[in-house]
C-alpha positions in Angstrom: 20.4 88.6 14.6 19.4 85.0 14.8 19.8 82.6 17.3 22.6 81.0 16.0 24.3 84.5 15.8 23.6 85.3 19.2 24.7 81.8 20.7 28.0 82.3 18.7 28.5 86.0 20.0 27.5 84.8 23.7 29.9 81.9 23.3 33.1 84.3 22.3 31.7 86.5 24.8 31.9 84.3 27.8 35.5 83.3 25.9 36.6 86.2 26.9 35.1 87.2 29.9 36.8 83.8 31.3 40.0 84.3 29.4 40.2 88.2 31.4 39.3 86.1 34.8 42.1 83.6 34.0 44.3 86.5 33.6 43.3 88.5 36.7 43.5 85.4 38.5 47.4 85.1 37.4 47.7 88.8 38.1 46.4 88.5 41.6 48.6 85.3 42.2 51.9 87.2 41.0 50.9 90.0 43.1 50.0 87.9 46.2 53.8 86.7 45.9 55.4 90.1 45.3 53.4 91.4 48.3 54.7 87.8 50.2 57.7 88.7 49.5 58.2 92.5 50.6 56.4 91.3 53.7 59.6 89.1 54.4 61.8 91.5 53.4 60.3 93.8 56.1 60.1 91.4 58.2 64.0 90.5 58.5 64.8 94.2 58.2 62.5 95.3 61.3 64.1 92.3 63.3 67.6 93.4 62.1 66.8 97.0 62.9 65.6 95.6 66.8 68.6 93.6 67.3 70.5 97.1 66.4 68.4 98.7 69.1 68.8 96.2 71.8 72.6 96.2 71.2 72.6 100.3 71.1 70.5 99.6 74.4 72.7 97.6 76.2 75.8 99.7 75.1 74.2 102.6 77.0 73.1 100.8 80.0 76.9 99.6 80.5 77.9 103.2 80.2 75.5 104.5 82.4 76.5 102.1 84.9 79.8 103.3 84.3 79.4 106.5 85.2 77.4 105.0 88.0 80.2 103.5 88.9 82.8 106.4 88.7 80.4 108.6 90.2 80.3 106.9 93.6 84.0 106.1 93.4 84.8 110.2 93.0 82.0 110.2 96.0 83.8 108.0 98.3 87.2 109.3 97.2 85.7 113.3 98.0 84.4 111.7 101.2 87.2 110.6 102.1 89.2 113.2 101.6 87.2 115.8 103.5 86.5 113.5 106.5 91.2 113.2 106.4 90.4 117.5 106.4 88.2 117.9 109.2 90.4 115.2 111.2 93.2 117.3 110.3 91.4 120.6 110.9 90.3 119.1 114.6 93.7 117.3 115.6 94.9 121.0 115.0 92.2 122.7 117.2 92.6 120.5 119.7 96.4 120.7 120.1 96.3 124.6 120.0 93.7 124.4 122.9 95.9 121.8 125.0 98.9 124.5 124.7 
């Protein structure tokens, strides 16, 4: 090979070589948008799938409060109840001992 032959093969060589660089570089750009892109989409999906969760949360903190709620009312209601018994039961007593 000559040098003019050589020149000429290392000029199409670095041709190419910077022709593939320009063409990983577009590669990486497109890439870099696709991945910018899933990263939103994930994004607004793991933000809808919290808002999901705090409503599912709240729903069962009212309903435990509910039952909270009904709990102590059955309580006081039972309470009741049995203290209107034993007031019963003792008026009873006590008039059968007065006789």
């Amino acid at each position: 090979m000559t040098d003019s032959e050589e020149y000429s093969s290392w000029l199409e060589s670095r041709r190419l070589i910077i022709a593939q660089l320009a063409a990983m570089d577009g590669s990486i750009r497109d890439l870099s948008t696709k991945i910018d892109k899933f990263n939103d989409t994930a994004r607004e999906k793991a933000i809808d799938v919290a808002k999901e969760a705090q409503t599912g949360i709240a729903d069962l903190n009212l309903r435990v409060a509910m039952l909270e709620l009904r709990a102590k009312l059955w309580g006081g209601m039972i309470g009741l109840v049995a203290g209107g018994v034993a007031t019963a039961v003792v008026q009873l007593f006590s008039r059968a001992l007065e006789r």
